[in-house]
Short mmCIF file of the C-alpha atoms (twelve columns), coordinates in Angstrom:
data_MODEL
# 
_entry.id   MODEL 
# 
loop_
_atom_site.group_PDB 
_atom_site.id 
_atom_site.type_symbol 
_atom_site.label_atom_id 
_atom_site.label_alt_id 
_atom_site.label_comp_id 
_atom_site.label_asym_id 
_atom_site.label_seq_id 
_atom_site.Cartn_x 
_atom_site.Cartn_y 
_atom_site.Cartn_z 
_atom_site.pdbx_PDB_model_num 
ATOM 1   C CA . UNK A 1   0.000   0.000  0.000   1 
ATOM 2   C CA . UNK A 2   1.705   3.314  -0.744  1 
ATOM 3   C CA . UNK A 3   0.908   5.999  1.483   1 
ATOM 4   C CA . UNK A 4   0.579   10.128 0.688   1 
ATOM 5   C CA . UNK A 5   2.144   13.048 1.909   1 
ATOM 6   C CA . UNK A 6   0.767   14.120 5.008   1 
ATOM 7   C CA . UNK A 7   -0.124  17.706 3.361   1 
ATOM 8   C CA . UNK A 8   -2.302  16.419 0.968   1 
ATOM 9   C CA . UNK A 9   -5.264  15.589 1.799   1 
ATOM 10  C CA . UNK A 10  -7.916  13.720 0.147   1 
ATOM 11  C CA . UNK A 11  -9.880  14.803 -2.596  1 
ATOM 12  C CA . UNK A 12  -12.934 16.180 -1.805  1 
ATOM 13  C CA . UNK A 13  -16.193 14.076 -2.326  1 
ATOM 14  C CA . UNK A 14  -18.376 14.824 -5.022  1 
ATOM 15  C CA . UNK A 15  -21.996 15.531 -5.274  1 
ATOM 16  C CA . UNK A 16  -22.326 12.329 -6.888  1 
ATOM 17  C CA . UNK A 17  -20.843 9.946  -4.705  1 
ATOM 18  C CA . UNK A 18  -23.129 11.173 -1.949  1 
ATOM 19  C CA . UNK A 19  -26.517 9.576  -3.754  1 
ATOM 20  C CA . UNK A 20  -27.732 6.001  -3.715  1 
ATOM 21  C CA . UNK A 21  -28.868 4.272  -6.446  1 
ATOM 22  C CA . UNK A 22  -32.466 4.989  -4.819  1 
ATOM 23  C CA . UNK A 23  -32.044 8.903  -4.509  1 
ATOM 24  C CA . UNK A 24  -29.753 9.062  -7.835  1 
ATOM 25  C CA . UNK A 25  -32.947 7.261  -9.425  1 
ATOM 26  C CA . UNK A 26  -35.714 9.261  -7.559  1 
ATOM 27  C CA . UNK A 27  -33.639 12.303 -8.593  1 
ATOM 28  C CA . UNK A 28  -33.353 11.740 -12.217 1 
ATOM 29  C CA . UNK A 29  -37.201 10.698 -12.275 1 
ATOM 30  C CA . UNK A 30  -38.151 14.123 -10.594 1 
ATOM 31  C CA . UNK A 31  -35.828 16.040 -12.791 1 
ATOM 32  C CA . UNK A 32  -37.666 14.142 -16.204 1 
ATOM 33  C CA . UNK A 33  -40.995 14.847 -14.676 1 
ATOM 34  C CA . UNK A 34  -40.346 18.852 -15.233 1 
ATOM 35  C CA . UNK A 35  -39.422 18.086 -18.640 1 
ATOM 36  C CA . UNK A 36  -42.831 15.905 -19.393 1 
ATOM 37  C CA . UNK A 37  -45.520 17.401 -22.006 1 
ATOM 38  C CA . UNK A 38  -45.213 16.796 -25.692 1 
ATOM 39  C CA . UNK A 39  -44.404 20.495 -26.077 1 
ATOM 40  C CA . UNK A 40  -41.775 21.013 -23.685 1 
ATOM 41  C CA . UNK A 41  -38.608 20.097 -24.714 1 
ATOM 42  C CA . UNK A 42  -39.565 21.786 -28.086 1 
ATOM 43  C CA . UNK A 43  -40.477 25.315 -26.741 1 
ATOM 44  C CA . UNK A 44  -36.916 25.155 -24.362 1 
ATOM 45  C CA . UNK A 45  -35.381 24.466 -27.709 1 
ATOM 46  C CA . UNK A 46  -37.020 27.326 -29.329 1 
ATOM 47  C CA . UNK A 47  -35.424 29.360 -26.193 1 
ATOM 48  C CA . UNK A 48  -31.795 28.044 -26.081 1 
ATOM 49  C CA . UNK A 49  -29.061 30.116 -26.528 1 
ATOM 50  C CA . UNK A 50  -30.623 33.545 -25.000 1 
ATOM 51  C CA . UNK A 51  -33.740 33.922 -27.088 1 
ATOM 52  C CA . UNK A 52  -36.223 35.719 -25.602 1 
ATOM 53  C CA . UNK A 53  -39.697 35.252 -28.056 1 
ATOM 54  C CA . UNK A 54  -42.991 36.448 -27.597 1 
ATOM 55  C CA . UNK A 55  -45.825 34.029 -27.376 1 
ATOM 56  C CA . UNK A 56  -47.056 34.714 -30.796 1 
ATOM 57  C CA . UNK A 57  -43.486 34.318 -31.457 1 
ATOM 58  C CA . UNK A 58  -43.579 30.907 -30.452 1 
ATOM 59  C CA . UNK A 59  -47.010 29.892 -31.742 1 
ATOM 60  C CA . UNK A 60  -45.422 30.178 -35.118 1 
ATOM 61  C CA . UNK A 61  -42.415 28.610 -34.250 1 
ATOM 62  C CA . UNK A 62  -44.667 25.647 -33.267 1 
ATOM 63  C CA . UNK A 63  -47.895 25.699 -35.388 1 
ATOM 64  C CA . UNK A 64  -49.143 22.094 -34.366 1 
ATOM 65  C CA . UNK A 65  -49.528 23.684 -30.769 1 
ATOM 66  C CA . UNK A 66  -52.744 25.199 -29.689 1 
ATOM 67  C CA . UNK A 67  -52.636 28.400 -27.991 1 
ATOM 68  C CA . UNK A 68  -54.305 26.911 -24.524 1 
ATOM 69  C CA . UNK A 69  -51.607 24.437 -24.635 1 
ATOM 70  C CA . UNK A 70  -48.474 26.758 -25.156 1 
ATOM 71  C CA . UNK A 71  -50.351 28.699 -22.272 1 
ATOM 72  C CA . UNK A 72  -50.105 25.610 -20.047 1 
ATOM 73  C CA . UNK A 73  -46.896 24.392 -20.875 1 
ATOM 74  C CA . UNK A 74  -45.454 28.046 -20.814 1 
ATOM 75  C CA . UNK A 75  -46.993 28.510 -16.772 1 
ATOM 76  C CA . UNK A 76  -45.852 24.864 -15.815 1 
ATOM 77  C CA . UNK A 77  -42.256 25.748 -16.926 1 
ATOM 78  C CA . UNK A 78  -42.231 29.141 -15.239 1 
ATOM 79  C CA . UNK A 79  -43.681 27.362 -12.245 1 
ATOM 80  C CA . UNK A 80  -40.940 25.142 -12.609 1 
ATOM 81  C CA . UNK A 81  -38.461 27.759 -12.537 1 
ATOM 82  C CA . UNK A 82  -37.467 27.248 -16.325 1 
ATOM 83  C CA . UNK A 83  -38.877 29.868 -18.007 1 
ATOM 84  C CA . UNK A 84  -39.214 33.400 -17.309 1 
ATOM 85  C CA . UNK A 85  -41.787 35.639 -17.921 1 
ATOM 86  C CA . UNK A 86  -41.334 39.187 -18.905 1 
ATOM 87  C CA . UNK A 87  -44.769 41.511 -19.091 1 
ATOM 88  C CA . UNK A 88  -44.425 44.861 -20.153 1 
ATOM 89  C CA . UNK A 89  -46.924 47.057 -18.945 1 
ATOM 90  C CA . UNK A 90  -48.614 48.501 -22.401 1 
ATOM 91  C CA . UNK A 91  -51.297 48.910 -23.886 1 
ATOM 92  C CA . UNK A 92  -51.416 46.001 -26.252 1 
ATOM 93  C CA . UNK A 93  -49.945 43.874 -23.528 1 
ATOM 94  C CA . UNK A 94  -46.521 42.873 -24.870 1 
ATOM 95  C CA . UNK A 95  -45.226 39.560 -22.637 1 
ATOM 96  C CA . UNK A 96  -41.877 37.893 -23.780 1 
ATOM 97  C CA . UNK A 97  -40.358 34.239 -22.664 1 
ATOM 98  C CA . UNK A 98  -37.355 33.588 -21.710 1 
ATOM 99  C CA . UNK A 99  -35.084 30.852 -20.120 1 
ATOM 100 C CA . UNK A 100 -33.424 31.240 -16.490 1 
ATOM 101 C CA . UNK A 101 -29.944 30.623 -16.111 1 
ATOM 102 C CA . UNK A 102 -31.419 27.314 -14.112 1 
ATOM 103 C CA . UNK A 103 -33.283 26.480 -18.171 1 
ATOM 104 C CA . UNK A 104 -30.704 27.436 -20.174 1 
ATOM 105 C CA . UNK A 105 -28.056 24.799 -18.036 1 
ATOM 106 C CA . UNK A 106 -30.158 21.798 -19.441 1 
ATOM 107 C CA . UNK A 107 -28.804 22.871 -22.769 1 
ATOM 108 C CA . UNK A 108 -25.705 20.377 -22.290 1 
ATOM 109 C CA . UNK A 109 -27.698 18.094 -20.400 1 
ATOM 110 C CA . UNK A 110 -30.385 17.451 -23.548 1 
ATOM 111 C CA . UNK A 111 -27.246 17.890 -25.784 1 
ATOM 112 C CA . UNK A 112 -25.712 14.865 -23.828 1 
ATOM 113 C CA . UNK A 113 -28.701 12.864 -23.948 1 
ATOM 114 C CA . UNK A 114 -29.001 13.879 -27.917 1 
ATOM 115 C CA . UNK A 115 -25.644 12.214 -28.788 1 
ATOM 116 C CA . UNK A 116 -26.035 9.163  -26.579 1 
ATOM 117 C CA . UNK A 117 -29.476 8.457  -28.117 1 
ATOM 118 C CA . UNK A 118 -27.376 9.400  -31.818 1 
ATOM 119 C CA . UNK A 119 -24.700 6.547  -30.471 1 
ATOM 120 C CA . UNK A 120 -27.502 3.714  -30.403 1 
ATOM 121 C CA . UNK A 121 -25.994 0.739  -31.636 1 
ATOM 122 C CA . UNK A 122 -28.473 -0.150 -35.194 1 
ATOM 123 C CA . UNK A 123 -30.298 -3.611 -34.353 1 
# 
């Protein structure tokens, strides 16, 4: 066994190695959960990279979506803490969308899960 110098000291532990495979999973299911909805992941895409859209904006970046539903989806993500909501107090009301730092960190996350789905060996 070979031994260290007494001044260094061990590396710190990482957030990681503090989960078990129970919370890892329960933590992984929670954090999916705020990304279920057929429209979500495709609005947050519409909103990566500093974008800031108005909703009509985004209805015709997405015309399959109704407007109740980009409503919904749009209040669950700011709920969420994704999204953020700007209103501008004018007459017509003028409301913009926009990601919070928190949203626009899942950008390498989904980017991640993009190239391991790509890497899928062919059956």
């Amino acid at each position: 066994m070979t031994s260290t110098h007494e001044k260094v000291s061990p590396l710190p532990q990482s957030k990681a190695d503090a989960y078990t495979r129970e919370s890892a999973a329960s933590g992984v299911e929670q954090a999916l959960k705020l990304l279920e909805g057929r429209w979500k992941l495709v609005i947050l895409f519409h909103l990566f990279g500093g974008r800031v859209l108005r909703f009509s904006d985004l209805e015709r970046a997405i015309p399959a979506i109704s407007q109740k539903m980009l409503a919904q989806q749009l209040r669950q993500m700011e709920g969420d803490g994704i999204v953020r909501r700007i209103v501008y107090p004018q007459v017509p009301p003028k409301v913009e969308y926009a990601l919070t730092e928190w949203g626009q960190a899942l950008c390498p996350a989904l980017d991640a899960l993009l190239s391991w789905a790509a890497a899928r060996p062919a059956e």
